[in-house]
C-alpha positions in Angstrom: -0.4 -28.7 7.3 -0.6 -24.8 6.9 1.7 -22.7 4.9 1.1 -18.9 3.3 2.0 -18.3 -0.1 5.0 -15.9 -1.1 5.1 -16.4 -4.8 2.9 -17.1 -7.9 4.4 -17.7 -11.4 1.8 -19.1 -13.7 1.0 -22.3 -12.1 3.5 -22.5 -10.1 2.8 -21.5 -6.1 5.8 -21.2 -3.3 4.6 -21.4 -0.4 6.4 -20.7 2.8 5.4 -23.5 5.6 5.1 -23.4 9.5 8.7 -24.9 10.3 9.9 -22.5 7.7 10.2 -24.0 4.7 9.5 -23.6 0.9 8.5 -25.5 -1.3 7.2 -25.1 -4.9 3.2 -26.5 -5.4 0.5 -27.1 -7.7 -3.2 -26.3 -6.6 -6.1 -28.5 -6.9 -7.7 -27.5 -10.4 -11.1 -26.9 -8.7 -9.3 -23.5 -6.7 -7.7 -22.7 -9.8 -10.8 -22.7 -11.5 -12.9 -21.4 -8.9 -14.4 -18.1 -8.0 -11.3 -17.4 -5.1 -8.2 -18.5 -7.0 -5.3 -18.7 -4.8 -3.5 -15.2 -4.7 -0.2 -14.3 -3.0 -0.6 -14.3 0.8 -3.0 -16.8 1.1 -3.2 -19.2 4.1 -3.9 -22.5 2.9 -3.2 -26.2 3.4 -0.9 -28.3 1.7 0.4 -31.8 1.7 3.0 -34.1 0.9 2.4 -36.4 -2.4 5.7 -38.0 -3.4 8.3 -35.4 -3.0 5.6 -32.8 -4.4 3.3 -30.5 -2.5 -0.3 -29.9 -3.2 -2.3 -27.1 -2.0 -5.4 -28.5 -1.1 -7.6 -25.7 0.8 -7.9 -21.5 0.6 -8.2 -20.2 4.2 -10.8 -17.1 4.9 -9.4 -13.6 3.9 -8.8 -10.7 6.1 -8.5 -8.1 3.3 -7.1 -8.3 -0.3 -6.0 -5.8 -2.9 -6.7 -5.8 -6.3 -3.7 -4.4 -7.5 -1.2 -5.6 -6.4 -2.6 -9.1 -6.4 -2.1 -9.8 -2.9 -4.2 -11.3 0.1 -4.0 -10.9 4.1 -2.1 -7.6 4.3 -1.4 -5.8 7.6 0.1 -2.5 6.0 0.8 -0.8 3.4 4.0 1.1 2.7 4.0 4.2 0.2 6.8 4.6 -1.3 8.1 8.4 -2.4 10.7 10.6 -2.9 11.0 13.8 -2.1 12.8 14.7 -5.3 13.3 13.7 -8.5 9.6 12.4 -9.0 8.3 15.4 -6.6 6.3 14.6 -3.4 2.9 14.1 -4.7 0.1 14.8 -2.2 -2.6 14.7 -4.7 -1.5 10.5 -5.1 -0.5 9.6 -1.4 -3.7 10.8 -0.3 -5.4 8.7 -2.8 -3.4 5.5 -1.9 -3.9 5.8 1.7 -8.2 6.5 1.2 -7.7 3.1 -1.1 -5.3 1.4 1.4 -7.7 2.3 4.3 -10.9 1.2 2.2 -9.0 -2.5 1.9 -8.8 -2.3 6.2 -4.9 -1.7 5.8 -2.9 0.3 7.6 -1.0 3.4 5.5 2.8 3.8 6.4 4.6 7.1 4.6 8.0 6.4 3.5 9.9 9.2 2.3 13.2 8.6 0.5 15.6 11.2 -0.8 15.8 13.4 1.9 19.3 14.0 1.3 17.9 16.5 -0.9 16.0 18.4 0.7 17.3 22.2 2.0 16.2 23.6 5.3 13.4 25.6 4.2 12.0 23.0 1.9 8.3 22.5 1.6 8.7 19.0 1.8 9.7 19.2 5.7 5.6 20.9 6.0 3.9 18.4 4.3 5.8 15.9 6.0 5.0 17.6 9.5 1.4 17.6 8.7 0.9 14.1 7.8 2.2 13.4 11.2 0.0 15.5 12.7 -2.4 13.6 11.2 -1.4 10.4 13.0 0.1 9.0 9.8 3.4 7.0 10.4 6.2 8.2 8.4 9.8 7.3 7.7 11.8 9.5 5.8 15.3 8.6 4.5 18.4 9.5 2.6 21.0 7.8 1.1 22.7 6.2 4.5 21.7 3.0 5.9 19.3 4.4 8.7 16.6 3.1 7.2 17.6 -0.3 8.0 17.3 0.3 11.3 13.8 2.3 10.7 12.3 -0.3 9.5 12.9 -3.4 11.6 10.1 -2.8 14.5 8.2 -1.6 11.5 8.4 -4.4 9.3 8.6 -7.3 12.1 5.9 -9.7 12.5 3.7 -7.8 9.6 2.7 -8.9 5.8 3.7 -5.4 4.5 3.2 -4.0 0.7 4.9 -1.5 -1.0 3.3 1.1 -3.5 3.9 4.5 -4.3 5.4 6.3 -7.4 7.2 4.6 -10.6 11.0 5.7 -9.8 11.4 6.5 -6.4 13.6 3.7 -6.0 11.2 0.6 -4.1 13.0 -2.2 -5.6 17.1 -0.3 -4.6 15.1 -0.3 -1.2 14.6 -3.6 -0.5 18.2 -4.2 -1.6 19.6 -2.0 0.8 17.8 -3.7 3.5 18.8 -6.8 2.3 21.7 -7.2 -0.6 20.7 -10.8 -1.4 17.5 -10.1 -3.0 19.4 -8.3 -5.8 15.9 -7.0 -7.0 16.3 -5.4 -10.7 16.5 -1.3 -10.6 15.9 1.3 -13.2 17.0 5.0 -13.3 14.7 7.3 -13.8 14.1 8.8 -17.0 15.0 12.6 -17.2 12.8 13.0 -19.8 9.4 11.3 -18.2 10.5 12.2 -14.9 9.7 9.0 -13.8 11.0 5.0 -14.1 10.2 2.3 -15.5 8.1 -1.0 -13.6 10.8 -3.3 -13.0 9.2 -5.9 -10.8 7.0 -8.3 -13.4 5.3 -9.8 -10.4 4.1 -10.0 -6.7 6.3 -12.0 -4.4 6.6 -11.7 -0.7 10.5 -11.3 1.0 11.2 -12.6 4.6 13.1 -9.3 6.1 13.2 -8.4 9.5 11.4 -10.9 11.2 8.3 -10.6 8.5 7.3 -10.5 4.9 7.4 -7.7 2.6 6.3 -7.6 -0.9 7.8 -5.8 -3.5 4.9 -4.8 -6.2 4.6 -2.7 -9.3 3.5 1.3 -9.4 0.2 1.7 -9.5 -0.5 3.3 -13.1 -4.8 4.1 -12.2 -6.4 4.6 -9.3 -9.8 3.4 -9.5 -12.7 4.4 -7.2 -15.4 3.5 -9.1 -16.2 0.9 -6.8 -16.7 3.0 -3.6 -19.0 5.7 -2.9 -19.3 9.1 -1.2 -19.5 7.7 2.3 -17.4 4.5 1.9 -14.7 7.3 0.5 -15.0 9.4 4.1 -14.7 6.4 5.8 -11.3 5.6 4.3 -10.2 9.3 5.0 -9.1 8.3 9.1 -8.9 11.7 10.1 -12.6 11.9 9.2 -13.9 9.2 11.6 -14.5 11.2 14.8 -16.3 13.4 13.0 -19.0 11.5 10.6 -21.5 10.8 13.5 -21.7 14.4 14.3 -22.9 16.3 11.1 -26.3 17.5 11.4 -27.4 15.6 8.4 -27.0 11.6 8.4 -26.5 11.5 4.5 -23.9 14.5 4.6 -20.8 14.3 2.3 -19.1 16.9 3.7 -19.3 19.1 0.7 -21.4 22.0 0.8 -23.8 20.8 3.8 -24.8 23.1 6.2 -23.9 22.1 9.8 -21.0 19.7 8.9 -18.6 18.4 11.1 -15.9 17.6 9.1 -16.0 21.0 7.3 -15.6 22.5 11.0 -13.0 20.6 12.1 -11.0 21.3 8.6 -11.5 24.6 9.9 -10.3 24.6 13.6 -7.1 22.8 12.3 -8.1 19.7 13.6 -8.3 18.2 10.2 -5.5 18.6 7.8 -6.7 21.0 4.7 -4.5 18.9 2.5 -6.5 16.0 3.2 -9.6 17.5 2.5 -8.6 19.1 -0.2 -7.7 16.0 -1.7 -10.9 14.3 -0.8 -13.3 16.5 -2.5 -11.0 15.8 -5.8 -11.9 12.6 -5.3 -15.6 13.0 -4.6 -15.6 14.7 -7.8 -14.4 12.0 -9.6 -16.8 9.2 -7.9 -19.9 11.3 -8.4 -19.0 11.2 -12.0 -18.5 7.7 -12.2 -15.1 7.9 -13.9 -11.9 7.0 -12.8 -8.8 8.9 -12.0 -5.6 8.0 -13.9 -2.7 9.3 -12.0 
């Protein structure tokens, strides 16, 4: 029988079945000692041992991401606030080239827009990442987002990511009260909160399963290179066939494509911007601790 798991405490796996049920399981010690040790999300097979349930097989992959721990993901929600932490640019960007790297689709969630004045820079940068085909969902503090969310959410294995403090965990309960998912208040003093979720378990909301994970505290590229990196930038893509060099990085090349575009506006400056930071850092083979 096939199930997907939706929680992992030590040994401990819940898994969420076919006719919709839980039940807590042990997995055979050769998975657990194995190469592919189950992870949250996994499909696998279980069965029925005297009341007890036993996972017994790991089914092929899709994706995964490292951190959070989580397998089989069809987006990726990022998580900010306009205010109070600031809109970062700088650290969406470099979730969403890491997100698209895993084969994951980036969604833009803006919170806090209660906030925000009419002339507000925010309203730009939000503009241009949806000239940039992103998706993005901005609310405030009413209950729209509820309703935001529900074709968004339904029939998807979603993630959530994004600063420390912008309120990820209070989202989830506002969507649905029951969770009652611990919340911090940001600190005034570090202008941002504190990691309240202490592990990765998937929610059934809307119709699919959302997972609410811990900030990322490091960003780490040092596994992909220059051209892996423009892959992962999407607005990139119908571009990086036509440079006049096959090795181009779309850095100081003569006869680039990307630089062109960046330049005829069809190609956000923000984003590129924020890609040749990153370049920087995997050319010298450090990472980047946001």
């Amino acid at each position: 029988m096939k199930a997907k798991i939706i929680k992992i405490v030590s040994n401990q796996y819940t898994i969420y079945t076919e006719d919709n049920k839980e039940y807590v399981a042990s997995a055979r010690g050769i998975l657990r000692l194995g190469d592919k040790k189950p992870v949250v999300g996994d499909e696998v097979d279980y069965q029925i041992d005297s009341d007890r349930a036993m996972i017994g097989n790991i089914y092929p992959r899709k994706n995964q991401m490292i951190r959070p721990k989580i397998a089989n993901v069809d987006q990726a929600i990022v998580v900010m606030s306009a205010h109070e932490p600031d809109f970062s640019t700088s650290l969406v960007d470099r979730l969403c080239f890491l997100i698209s790297h895993a084969n994951i689709e980036p969604v833009i969630l803006v919170t806090k827009m209660d906030l925000v004045s009419e002339n507000d820079e925010i309203l730009n940068i939000i503009d241009d990442y949806r000239k940039s085909n992103f998706k993005v969902i901005t609310t405030g503090a009413d209950d729209s987002i509820v309703e935001a969310l529900k074709p968004v959410l339904k029939d998807k294995i979603s993630v959530l990511t994004g600063q420390s403090g912008v309120g990820k965990s209070s989202l989830l309960n506002r969507i649905n009260p029951e969770l009652q998912l611990n919340t911090q208040i940001i600190s005034k003093a570090l202008n941002r909160g504190k990691h309240t979720t202490r592990h990765t378990e998937l929610h059934e909301i809307f119709q699919g399963l959302i997972a609410d994970t811990p900030g990322f505290s490091a960003l780490d590229f040092s596994k992909m290179d220059a051209h892996e990196l423009a892959l992962s930038v999407l607005e990139f893509r119908p571009y990086l066939q036509k440079c006049k060099f096959n090795d181009c990085i779309h850095e100081n090349e003569p006869g680039c494509a990307v630089k062109e575009a960046v330049l005829a506006g069809k190609v956000s400056k923000i984003r590129y911007t924020n890609y040749l930071d990153v370049l920087k850092t995997i050319k010298s083979k450090r990472k980047y601790w946001g």
